[in-house]
C-alpha positions as CSV (number, residue, x, y, z in Angstrom):
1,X,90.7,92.1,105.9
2,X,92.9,92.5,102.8
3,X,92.2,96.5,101.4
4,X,91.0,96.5,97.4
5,X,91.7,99.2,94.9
6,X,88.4,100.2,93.4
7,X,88.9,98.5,90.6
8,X,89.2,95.4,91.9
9,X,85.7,95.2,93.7
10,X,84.7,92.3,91.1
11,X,87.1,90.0,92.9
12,X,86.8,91.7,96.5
13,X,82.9,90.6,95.2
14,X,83.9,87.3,94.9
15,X,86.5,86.6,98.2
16,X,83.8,88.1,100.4
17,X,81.3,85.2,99.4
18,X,84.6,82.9,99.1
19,X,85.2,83.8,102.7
20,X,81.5,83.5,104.0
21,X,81.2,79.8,102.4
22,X,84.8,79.0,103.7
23,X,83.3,79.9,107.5
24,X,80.0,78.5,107.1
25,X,81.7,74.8,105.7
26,X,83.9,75.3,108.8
27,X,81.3,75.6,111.1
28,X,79.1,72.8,109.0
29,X,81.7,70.6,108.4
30,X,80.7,68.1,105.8
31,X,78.1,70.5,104.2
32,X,77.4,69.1,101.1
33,X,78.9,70.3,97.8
34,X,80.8,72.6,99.9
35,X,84.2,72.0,98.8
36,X,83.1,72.0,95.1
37,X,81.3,75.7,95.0
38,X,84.2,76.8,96.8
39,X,86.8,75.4,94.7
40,X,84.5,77.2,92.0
41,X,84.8,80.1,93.8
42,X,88.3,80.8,93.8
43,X,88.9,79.7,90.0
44,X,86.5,82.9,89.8
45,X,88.2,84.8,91.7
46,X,92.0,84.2,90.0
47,X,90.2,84.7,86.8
48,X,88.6,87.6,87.1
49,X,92.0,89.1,89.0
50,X,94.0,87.8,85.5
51,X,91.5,89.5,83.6
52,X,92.3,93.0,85.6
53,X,95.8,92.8,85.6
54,X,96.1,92.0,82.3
55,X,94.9,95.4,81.3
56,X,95.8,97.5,83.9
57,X,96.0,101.8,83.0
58,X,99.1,103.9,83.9
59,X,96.8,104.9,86.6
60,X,95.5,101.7,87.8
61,X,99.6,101.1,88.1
62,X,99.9,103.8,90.0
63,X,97.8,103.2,92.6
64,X,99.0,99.4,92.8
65,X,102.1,100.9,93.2
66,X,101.1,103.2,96.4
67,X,99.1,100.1,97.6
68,X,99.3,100.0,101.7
69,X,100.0,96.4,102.1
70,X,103.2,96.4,99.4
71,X,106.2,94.7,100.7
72,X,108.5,98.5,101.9
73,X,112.6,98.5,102.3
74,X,112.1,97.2,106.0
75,X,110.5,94.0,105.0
76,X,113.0,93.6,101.9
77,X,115.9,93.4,104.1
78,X,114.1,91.2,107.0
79,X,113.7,89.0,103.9
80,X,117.2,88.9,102.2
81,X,119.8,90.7,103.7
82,X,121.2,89.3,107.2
83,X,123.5,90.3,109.7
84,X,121.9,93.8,108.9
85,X,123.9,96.6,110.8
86,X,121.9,99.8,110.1
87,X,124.3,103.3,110.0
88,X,122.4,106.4,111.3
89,X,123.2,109.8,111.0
90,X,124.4,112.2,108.0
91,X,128.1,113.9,110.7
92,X,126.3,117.2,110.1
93,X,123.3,117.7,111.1
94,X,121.0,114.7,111.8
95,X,119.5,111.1,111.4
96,X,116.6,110.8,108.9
97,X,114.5,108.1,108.7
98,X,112.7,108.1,105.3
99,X,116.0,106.8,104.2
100,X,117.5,103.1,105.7
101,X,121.2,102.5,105.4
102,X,123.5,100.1,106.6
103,X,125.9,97.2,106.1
104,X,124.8,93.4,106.1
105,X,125.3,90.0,103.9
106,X,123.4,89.1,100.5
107,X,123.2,85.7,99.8
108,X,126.4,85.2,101.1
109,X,128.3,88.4,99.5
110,X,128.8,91.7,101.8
111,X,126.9,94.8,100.4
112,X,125.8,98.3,101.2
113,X,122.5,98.9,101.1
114,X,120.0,101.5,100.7
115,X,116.4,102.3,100.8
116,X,113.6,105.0,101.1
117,X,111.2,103.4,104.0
118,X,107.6,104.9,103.9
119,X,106.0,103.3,106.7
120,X,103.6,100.7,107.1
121,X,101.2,102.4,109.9
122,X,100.4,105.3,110.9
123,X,103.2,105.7,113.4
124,X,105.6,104.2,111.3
125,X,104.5,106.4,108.0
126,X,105.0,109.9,110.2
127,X,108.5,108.5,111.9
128,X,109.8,107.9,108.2
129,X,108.1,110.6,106.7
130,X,106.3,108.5,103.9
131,X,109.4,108.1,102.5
132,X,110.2,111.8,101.8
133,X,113.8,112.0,102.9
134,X,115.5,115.3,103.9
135,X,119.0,116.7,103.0
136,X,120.4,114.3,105.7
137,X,119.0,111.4,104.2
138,X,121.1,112.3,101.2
139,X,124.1,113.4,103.0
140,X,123.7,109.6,104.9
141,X,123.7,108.3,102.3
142,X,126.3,109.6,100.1
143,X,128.5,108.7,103.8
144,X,127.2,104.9,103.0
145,X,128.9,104.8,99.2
146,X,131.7,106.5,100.4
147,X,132.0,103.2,102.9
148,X,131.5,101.0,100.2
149,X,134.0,101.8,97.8
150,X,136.3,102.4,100.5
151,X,136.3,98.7,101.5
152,X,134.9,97.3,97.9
153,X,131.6,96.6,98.3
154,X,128.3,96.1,95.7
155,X,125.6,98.7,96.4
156,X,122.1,97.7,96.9
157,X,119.2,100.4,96.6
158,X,115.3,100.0,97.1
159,X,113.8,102.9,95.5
160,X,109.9,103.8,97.2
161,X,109.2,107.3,97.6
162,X,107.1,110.1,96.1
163,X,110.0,112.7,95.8
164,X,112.2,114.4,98.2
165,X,110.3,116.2,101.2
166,X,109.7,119.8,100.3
167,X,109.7,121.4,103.1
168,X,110.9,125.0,103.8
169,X,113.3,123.5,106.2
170,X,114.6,121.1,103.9
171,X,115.3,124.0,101.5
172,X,116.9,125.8,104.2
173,X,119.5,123.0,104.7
174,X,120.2,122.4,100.8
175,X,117.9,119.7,99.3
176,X,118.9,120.4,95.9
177,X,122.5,120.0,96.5
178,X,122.1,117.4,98.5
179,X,120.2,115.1,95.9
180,X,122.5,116.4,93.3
181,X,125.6,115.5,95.6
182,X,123.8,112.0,96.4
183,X,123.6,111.4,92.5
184,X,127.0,112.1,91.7
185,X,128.1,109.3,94.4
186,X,126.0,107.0,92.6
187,X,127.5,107.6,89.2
188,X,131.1,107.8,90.6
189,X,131.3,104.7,92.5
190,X,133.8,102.4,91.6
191,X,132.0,99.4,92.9
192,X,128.5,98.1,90.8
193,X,125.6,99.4,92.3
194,X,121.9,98.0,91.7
195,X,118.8,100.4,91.5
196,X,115.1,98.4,92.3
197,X,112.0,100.4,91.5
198,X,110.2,98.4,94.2
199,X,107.3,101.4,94.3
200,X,107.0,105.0,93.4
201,X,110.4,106.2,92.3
202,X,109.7,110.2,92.5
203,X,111.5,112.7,90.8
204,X,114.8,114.1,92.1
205,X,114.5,111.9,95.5
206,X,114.7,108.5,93.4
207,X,117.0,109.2,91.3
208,X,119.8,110.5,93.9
209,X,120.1,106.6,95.4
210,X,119.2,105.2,91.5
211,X,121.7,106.6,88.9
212,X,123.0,102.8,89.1
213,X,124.6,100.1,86.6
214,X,121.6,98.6,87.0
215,X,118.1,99.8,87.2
216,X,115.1,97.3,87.5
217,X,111.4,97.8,88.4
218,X,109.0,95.6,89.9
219,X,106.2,94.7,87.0
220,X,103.3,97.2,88.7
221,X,105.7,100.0,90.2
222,X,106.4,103.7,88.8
223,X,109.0,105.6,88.0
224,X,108.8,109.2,86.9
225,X,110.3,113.6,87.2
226,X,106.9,114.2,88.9
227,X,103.7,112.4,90.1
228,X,101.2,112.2,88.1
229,X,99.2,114.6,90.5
230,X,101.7,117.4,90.5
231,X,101.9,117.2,86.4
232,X,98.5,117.7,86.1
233,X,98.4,120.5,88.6
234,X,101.3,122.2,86.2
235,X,100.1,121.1,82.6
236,X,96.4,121.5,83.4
237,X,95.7,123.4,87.0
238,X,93.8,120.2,88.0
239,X,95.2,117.5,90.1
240,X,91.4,115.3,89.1
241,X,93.7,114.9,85.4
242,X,96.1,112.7,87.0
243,X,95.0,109.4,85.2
244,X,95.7,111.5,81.5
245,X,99.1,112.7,83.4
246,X,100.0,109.2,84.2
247,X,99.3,107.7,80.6
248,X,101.0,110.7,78.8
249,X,104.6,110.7,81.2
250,X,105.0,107.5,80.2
251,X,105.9,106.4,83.8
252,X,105.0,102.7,83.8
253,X,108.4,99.7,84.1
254,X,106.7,98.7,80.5
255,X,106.9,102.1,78.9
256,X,110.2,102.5,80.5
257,X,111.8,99.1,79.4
258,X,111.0,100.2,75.9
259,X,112.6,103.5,76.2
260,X,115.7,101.9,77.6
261,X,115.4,103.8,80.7
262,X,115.7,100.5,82.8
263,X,117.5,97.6,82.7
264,X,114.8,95.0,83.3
265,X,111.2,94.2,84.7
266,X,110.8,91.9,87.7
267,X,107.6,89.8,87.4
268,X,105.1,90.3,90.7
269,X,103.1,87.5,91.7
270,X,99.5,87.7,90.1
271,X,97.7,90.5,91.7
272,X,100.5,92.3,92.8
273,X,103.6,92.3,95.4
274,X,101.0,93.1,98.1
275,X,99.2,89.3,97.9
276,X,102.1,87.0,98.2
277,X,104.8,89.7,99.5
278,X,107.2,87.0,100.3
279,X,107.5,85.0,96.6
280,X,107.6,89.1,95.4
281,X,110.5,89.3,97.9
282,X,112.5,86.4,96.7
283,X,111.8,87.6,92.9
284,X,113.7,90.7,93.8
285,X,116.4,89.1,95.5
286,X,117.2,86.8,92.5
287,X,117.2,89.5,90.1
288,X,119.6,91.4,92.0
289,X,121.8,87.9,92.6
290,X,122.3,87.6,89.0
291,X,122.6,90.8,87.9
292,X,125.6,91.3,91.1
293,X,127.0,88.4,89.2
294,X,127.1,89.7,85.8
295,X,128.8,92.7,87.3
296,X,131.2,91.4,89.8
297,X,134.0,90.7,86.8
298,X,134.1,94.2,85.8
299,X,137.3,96.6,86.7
300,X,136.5,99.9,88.7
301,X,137.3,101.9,85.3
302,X,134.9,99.8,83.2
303,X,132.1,99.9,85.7
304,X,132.5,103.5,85.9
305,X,132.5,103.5,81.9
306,X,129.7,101.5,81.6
307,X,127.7,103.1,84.0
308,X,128.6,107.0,82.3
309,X,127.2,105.1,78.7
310,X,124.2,104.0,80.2
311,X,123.1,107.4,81.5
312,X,124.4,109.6,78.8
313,X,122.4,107.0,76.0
314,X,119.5,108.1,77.9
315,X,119.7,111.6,77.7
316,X,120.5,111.1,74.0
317,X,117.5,109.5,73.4
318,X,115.7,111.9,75.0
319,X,117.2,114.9,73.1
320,X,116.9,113.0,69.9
321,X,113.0,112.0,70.7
């Protein structure tokens, strides 16, 4: 049973009777006119899922965004990295699993990757914390860039998490440094890294594997300082006000394309990543292929200098807006 945001009970309408006249021609094979009302059917269906999409709020992103059955890190790299050696551990305190790093082979080119994992199930989402990482995540994964610009290579990250975890005994073991450590690996390296928004990119926990040459977003993710919850809590005491917070922060790949806080939007298939998971998948991989390509020319000092301009344009347009 696929799951349906509320607003998309007009086509969850129309696949349930989809599904019942698919079963009953299957069990009455050669019902007549079967094949025509359900080819009837399914043009209903796309059409009325076109319609949605086409107009979809900050809000209605969001929660497309968070949907259960989006393609997480794990399932990127079953997809397009091989040879996938995964590196545990942060050498000071422990392994955390919200965030996935390793070593492996992208189309042929050796990479670094990294990737906040939330979890598919239950079991999984509580062993990866939904994707909050702790200070060792961080710490991990500043170990992983150091790797990689040790032996030269590209830096993938899959950015999917609500924020850092907040915990008292994350505090207790430096979260802030830690992100703020995490970040200034990212803008340091002298190797081109590439940032996908493939979900929620939270606050201070996104941004410490994102402050990359590149950042792209998938069409229907999020990127923002704070969920849309949390800055209604703050702006208005009332979480209910998320749907205003979420139109007014501006958090959608479209709103952020225009403010030149991303590099590009990545297409999903119609209806979101979660329905075809595997053509969203491949979408990803060649954005990242040709944007590694446009990149791999570049000397260590101009990647660094490009990368600097890129972030510092940002926070000019910001102070200027």
């Amino acid at each position: 049973m696929r799951f349906f945001l509320d607003f998309e009970k007009p086509v969850a309408d129309f696949e349930a009777k989809l599904a019942e006249l698919q079963a009953l021609a299957a069990a009455q094979s050669g019902v007549a006119g079967s094949s025509d009302e359900i080819a009837r059917l399914e043009a209903r269906a796309r059409s009325s899922l076109k319609d949605i999409y086409a107009k979809l709020t900050p809000w209605q992103k969001t929660q497309v965004a968070r949907h259960p059955e989006r393609p997480h890190c794990s399932d990127y790299i079953a997809r397009l990295i091989s040879d996938f050696v995964p590196l545990a551990g942060d050498r000071k305190f422990s392994e955390d699993a919200a965030i996935i790093a390793g070593l492996g082979r992208f189309r042929g080119r050796s990479i670094a990757f990294l990737g906040h994992e939330k979890g598919a199930d239950t079991e999984a989402r509580l062993k990866h914390n939904f994707g909050m990482a702790r200070p060792e995540g961080y710490r991990k994964a500043v170990r992983l860039m150091d790797m990689a610009e040790r032996f030269s290579l590209p830096v993938i990250a899959l950015v999917d998490t609500p924020g850092a975890f907040p915990g008292i005994d994350a505090e207790e073991r430096g979260q802030a440094e830690a992100i703020a450590r995490s970040t200034d690996a990212c803008l340091g390296l002298g190797v081109p890294n590439i940032a996908i928004i493939i979900g929620e990119g939270g606050s201070g926990g996104a941004i410490a594997i994102a402050a990359a040459n590149r950042v792209l977003m998938l069409e229907h993710s999020i990127y923002s300082v704070i969920s849309p919850e949390g800055a209604a809590s703050i702006l208005w005491r009332d979480s209910a006000r998320a749907q205003d917070a979420a139109t007014a922060m501006k958090i959608t790949a479209q709103d952020l394309k225009r403010l030149g806080v991303i590099d590009a939007i990545i297409a999903e298939p119609l209806g979101g990543a979660h329905r075809e998971p595997q053509k969203a998948m491949d979408a990803v991989g060649d954005e990242i292929s040709r944007h590694l390509a446009a990149l791999e020319s570049l000397n260590v000092e101009d990647i660094r200098r490009l990368r600097r301009e890129k972030f510092l344009a940002i926070g000019r347009a910001a102070l200027s807006s």
